[in-house]
N, C-alpha and C positions, 0 to 999 in steps of 0.2 A: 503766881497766884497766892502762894503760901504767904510767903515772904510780903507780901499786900497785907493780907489774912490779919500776920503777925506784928503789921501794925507801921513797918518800914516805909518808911518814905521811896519816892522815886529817885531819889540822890543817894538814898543809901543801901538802897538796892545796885542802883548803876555799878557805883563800886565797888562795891563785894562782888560783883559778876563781870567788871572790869568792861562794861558794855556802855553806852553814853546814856545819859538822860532822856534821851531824845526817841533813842530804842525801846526804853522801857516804857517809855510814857506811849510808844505806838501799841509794844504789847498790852498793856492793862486795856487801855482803848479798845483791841479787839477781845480780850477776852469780857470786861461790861458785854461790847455788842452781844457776842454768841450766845452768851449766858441768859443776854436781856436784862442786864442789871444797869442800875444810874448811878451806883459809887463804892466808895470801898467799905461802906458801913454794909453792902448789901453782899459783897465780897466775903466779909468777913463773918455774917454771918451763915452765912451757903457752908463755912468750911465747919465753925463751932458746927451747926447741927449735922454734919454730915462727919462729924469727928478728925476732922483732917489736921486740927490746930488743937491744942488743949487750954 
């Protein structure tokens, strides 16, 4: 989620965590659902106001 947050793409997340595209893009998918969000603008801002990203 951070790493969303901070603005990375799903490819360059993958690689930095050496997991596929395919993974990440299942996780972000569940964390929108849970959270109830529609995208990464909504992601990112949950984390500013919640101070998790600077």
């Amino acid at each position: 989620m951070l790493m969303i947050a901070s603005g990375k793409t799903v490819t360059e997340i993958a690689n930095e965590l050496c997991l596929s595209v395919k993974t990440i893009s299942t996780y972000r998918t569940h964390i929108l659902e849970k959270m109830r969000m529609k995208n990464n603008a909504e992601i990112t801002l949950y984390a500013v106001q919640n101070k998790l990203v600077g």
